[in-house]
DRENDOTI-904055 format. One record per residue: x negated, y, z of N, C-alpha, C, O in turn. Coordinates in steps of 0.02 Angstrom, whole numbers, plus 50000, padded with zeros to 5 digits. Example, Ala and Ser with C-alpha at 12.3 -4.5 7.8 and 13.67 -1.06 7.14 Angstrom:
REM residues 2
493404971650390493854977550390493404983550390492884983450423/493584988850354493164994750357493555000250394493305005750402/
END
This chain:
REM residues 321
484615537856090484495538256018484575531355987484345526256014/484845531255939484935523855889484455523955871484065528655864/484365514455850483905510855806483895515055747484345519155738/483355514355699483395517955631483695513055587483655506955590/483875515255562484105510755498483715505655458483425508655413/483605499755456483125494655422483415488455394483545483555428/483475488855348483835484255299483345480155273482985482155227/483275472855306482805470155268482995467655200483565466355182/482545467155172482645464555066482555459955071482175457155111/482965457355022483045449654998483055444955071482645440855091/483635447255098483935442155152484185435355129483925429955143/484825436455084484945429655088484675424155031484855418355021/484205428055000483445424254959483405421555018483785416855026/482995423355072482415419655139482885414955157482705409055158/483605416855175483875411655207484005405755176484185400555204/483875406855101484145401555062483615396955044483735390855046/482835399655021482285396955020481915393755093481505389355081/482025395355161481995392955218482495388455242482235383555270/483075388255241483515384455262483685381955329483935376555345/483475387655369483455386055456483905380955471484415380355437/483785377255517484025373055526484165372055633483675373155669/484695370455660484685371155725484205366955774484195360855780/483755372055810483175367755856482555371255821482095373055857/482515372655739481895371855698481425378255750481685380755800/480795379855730480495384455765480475387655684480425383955634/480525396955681480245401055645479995406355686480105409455738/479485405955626478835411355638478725417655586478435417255532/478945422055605479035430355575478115434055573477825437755612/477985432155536477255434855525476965442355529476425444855544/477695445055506477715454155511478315456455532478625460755501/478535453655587479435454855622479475461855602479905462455558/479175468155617479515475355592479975475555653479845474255711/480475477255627481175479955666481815470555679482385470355702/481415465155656481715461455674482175459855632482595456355658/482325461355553483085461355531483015454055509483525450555510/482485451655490482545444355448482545438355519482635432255513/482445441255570482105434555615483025433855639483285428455651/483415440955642484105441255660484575437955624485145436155637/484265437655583484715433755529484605426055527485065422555508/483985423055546483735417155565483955415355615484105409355615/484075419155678484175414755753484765412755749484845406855767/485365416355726485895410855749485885404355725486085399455757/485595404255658485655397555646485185390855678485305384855676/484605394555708484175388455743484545387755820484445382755854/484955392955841485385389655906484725390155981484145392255982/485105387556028484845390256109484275385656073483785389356072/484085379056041483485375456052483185377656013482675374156014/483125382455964482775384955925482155389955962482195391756021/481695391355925481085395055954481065401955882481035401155821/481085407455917480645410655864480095414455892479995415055953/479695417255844478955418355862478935423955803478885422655743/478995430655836478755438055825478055440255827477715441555877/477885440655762477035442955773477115449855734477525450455688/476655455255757476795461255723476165467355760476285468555820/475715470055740475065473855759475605479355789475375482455837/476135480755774476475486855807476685484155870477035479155863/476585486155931476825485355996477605486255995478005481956013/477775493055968478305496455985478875492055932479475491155943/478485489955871479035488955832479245480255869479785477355861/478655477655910478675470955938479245469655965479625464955955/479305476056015479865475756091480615477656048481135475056067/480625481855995481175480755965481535475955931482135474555926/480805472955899481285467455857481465459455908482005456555899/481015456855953481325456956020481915458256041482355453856048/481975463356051482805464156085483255464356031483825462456043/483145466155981483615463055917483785457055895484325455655870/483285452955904483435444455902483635444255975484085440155969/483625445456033483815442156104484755443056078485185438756079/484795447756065485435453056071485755450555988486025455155958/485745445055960485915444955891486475438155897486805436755847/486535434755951487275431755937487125428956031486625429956065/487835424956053487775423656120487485418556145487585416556202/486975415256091486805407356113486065408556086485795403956055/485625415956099484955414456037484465408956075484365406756132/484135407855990483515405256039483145407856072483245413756084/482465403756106481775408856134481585410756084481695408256029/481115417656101480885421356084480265422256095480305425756146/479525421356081479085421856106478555430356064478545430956003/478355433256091478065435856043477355436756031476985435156079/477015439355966476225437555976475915447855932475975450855879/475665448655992475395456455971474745453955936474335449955958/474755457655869474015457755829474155455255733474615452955699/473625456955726473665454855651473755448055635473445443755665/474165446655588474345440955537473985436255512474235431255484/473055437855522472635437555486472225431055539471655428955531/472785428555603472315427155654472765422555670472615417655703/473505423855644474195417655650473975412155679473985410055737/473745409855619473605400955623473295400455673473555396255709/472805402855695472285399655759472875403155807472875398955852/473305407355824473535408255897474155404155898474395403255954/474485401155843474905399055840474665390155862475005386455898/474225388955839473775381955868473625382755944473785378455985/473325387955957473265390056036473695389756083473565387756140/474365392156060474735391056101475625383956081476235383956088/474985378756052475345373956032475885372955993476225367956005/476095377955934476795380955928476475376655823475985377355786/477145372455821477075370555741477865372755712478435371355728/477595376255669478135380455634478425376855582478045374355540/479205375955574479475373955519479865378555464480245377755416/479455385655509479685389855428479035397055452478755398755504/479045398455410478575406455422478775410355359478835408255302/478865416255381478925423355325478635425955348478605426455409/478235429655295477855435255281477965440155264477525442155226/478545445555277478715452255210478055457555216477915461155264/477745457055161477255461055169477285470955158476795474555147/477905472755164478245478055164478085480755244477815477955292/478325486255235478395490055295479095491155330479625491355299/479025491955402479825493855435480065501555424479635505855434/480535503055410480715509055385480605514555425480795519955404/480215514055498480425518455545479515519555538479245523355578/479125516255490478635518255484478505518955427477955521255413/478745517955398478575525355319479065529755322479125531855264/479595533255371479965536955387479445540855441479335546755427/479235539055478478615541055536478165546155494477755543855455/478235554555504477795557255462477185557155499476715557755460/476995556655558476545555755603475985547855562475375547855557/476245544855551475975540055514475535542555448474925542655438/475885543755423475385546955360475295542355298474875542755252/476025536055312475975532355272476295537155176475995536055124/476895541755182476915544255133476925550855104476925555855139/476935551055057476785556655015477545564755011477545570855001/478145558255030478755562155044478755565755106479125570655111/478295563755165478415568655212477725571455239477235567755243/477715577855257477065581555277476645578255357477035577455405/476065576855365475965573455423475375572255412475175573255355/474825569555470474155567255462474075563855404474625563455378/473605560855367473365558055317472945551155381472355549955390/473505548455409473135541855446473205534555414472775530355420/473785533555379473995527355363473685520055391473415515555359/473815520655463473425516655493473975513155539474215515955588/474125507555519474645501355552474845499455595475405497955616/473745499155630473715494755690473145502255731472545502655719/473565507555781473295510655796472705513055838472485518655851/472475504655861471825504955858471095504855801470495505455813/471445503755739470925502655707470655512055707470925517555718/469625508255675469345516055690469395520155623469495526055638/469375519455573469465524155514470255525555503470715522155527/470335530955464470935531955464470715533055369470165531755344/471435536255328471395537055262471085542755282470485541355282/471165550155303470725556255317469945554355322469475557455298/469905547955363468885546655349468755546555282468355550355254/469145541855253468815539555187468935544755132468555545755085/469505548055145469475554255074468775560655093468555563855046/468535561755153468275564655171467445563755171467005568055170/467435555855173466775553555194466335550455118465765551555098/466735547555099466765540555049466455544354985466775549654979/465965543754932465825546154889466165547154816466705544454822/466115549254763466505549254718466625543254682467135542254649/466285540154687466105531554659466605528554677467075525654650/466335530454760466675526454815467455526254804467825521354804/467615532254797468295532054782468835531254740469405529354750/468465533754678468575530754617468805522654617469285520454585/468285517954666468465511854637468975509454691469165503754678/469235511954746469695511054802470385512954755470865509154754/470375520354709470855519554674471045514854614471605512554601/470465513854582470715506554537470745500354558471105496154530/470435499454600470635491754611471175492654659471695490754632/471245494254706471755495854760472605497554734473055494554762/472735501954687473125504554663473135506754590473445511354565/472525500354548472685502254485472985508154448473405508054404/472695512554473472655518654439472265520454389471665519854401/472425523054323472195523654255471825528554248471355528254208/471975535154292471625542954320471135543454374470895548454401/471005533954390470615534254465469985538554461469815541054515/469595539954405468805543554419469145551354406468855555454441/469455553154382469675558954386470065562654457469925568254479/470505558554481470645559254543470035561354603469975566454638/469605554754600469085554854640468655563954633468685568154678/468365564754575468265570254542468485577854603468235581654644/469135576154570469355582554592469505581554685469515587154710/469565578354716469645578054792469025579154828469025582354880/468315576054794467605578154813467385586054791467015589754822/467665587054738467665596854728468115599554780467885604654806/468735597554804469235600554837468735599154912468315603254929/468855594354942468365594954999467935599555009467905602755061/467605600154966466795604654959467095611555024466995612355085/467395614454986467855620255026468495620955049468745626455058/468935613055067469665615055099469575606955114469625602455073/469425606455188469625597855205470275594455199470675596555241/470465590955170470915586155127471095581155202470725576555218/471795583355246471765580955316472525579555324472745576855375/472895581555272473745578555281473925575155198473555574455150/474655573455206474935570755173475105574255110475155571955054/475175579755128475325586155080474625588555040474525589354980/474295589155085473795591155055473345583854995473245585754938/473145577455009473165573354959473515572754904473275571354848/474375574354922474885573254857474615579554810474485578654750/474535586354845474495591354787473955589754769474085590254709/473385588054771472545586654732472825580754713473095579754767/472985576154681473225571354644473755572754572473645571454513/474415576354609474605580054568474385584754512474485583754452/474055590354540473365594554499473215589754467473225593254416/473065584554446472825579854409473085576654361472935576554301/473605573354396473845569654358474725572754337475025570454289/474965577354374475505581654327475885580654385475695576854430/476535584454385477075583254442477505578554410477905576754453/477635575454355478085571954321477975566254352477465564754382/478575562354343478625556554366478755551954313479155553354269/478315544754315478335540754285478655533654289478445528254310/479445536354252480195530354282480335531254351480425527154396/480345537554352480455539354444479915538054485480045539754543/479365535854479478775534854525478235541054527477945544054481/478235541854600477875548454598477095549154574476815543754587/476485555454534475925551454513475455551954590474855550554597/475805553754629475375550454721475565544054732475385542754789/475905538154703476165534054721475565528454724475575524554771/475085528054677474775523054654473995523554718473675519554752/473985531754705473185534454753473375532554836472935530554874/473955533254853474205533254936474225524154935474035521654987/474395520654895474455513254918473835511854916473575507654953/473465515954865472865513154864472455513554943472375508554977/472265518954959472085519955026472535516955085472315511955114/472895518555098473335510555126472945503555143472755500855195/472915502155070472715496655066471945495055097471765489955126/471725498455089470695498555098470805500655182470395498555223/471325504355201471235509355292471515500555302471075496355295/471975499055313472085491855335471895483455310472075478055333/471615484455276471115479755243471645472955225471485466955229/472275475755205472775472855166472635465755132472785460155151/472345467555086472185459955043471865454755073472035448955064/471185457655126470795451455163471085450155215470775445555243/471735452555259472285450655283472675446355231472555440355241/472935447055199473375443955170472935434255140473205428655141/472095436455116471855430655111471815426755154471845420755143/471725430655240471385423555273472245420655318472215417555371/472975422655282473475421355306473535414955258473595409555286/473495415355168473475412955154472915405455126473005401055083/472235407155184471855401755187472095398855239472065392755230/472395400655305472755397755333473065391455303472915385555301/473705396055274474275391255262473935384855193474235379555183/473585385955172473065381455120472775375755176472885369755166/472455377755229472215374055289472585368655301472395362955288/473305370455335473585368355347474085362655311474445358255334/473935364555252474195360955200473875355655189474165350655169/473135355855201472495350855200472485345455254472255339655255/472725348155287472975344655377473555336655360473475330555362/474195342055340474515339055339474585333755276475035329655271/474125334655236473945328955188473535322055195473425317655153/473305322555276473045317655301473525313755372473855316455416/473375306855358473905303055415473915307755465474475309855478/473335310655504473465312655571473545319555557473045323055548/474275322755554474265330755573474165332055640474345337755625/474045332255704474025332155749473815341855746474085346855771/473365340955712473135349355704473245354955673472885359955667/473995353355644474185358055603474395362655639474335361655699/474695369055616475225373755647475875372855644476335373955683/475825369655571476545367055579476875360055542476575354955524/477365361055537477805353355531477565351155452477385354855406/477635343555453477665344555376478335346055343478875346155372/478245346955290478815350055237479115357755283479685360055278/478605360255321478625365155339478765370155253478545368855197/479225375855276479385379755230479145386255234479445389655276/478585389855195478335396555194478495400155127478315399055070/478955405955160478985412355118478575418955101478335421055153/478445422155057478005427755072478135434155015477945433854957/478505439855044478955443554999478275449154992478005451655042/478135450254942477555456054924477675462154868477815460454810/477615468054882477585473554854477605478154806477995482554787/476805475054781476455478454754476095471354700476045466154732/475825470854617475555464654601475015462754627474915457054606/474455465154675474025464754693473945458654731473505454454733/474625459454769474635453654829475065449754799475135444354828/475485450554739475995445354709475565441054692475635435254711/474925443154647474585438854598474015434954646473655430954616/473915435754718473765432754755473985426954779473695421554773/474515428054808475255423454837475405417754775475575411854779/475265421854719475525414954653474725411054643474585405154653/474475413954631473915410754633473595403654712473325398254699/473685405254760473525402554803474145396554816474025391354846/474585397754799475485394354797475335387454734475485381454740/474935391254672474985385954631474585381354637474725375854615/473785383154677473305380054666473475375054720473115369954718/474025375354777474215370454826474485364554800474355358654812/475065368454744475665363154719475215359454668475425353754659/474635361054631474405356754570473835351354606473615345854589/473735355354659473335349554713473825344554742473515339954769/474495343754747474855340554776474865342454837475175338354869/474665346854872474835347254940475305353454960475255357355007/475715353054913476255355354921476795358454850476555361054800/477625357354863477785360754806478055367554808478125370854859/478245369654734478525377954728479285375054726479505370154696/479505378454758480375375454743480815381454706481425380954696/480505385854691480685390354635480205392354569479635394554565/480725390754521480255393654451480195401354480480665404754500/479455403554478479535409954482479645414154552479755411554606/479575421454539479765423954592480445428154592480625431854547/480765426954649481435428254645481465439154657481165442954695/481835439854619481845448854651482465450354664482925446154664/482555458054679483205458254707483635461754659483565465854613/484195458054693484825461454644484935468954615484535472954639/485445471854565485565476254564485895479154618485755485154626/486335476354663486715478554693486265478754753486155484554769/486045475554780485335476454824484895481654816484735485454862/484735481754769484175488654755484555495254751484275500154776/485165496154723485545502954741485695502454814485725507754845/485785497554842485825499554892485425501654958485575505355004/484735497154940483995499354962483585499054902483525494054866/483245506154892482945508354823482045504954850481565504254812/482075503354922481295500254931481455493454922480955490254934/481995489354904482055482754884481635482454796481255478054776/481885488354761481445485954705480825483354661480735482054601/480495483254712479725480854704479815473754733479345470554708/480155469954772480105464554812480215458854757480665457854717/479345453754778479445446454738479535443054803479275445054855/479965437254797479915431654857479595424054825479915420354786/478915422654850478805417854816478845413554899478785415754956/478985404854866479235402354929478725392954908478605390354853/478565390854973478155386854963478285380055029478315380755090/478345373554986478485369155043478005364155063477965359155027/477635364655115476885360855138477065354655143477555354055179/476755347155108476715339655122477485337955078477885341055043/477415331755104477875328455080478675328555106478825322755117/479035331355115479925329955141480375331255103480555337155108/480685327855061481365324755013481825326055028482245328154989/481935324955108482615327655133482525334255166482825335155219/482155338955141482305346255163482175349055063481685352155043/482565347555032482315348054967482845356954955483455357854959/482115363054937482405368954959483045371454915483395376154932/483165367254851483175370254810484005365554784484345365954732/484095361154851484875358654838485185359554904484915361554955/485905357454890486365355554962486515362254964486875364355010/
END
């Protein structure tokens, strides 16, 4: 059976805001299926290092053999099983200073294609939306367990939803007498609600399913303690002795996000580095993807790439040459 199809977004954004360089070490924070780290190795060459971190086992060993197997000279490959949220300290652990890291905070296609997942609303399947398949709640606990309050505010803050107490509403009546346990069954009690119409093509399950998503994998306080990390580290290397950083200075970090939740995170934590001086933005803004990109992957359209360069280095300047 073939690989699935996975087109990573905004490729030659990363390559252009990173600027691999031959020997450099990169570090893939959410490798997936491997498409961005493939596109990175030839250019760091046999002395290059890359470093695959990803809570999916399965998606680990693939994207693995997709960078081994991606030109005749790759670099090493090391990889690191577990959440993103723990980088920095294993990446110190096992002595490794990075001169580039991405983050795509997206998913690999072979798991929101996965109806077994329960990540969407397009295909019928458990209601699990759960990443890292050890964790113990799934989205089925919390629509099931979680009070009307409770849920209500998982849908507004989570997925800024405008219908969130009404939603909530009607899924705690629906429970009462029909347990709410697949994918299908959440989209239609949402729908009932909020209409089958679609708003600019977005389905009205679109906002309630990220939302839970987000709360079953604890998304954002992942995404904070990646980006107290890279703040850390930035603090490091603002003093004579980096000795303890993770990575190089004028180390280069990317971080492509979704949804505004985690955009307005990423900009926020990006600016408060660069106005501290310990580090600059080498793009006005966040870059998105093309027209011709997004017809051609319709999950490219949500993607911001904001890109960030730790300490002082002049001659890795991202944004010439």
């Amino acid at each position: 059976m073939s690989e699935p199809l996975h087109i990573p977004v905004l490729l030659q954004e990363v390559i252009h805001v990173l600027r691999p360089q031959p020997g450099e070490v990169y570090v893939d924070a959410t490798a997936g299926l491997g498409g961005h780290a493939a596109a990175v190795a030839p250019l760091l060459g046999p002395a290059g290092l890359v470093v695959l971190n990803d809570v999916d086992p399965d998606n680990l060993y693939r994207a693995k053999a997709r960078v081994e197997g991606c030109c005749a000279a790759p670099p090493w490959v090391l990889t690191l099983e577990g959440n993103f949220a723990d980088l920095a300290r294993r990446l110190t652990e096992n002595k490794i200073r990075a001169d580039m890291l991405l983050a795509d905070l997206g998913f690999a296609s072979n798991q929101m294609d996965d109806a077994g997942r329960g990540l969407s609303f397009m295909r019928e399947g458990p209601l699990d939306m759960r990443l890292d398949p050890t964790l113990p709640v799934s989205a089925a606990d919390l629509v099931q367990t979680l009070s009307e309050s409770e849920l209500a505010a998982i849908f507004r803050d989570y997925g800024e939803e405008p219908g969130a107490s009404r939603v909530a509403r009607k899924i705690v009546a629906t429970r009462r007498t029909s347990p709410i346990l697949t994918t299908a069954a959440l989209a239609a009690v949402v729908r009932s609600v909020l209409g089958n119409r679609t708003d600019r093509g977005i389905d009205p399950s679109t906002r309630v399913f990220q939302a839970l998503r987000i709360a079953v994998n604890d998304e954002l306080g992942v995404l904070d303690a990646l980006l107290a990390g890279i703040g850390q580290a930035a603090q490091v290397l603002s003093r004579h002795d980096a000795k303890g950083a993770w990575c190089s200075p004028g180390a280069r970090i990317a971080v492509i996000s979704f949804h505004s939740l985690e955009d307005r995170m990423v900009k926020r934590a990006f600016s408060d580095l660069a106005r501290r001086d310990l580090a600059q933005e080498p793009l006005a803004g966040a870059l998105r993807a093309s027209d011709a990109e997004t017809r051609a992957n319709p999950r490219a359209r949500s993607a911001k790439l904001r890109a960030l360069r730790l300490g002082r280095a002049p001659e890795k300047e991202l944004g010439r040459g």
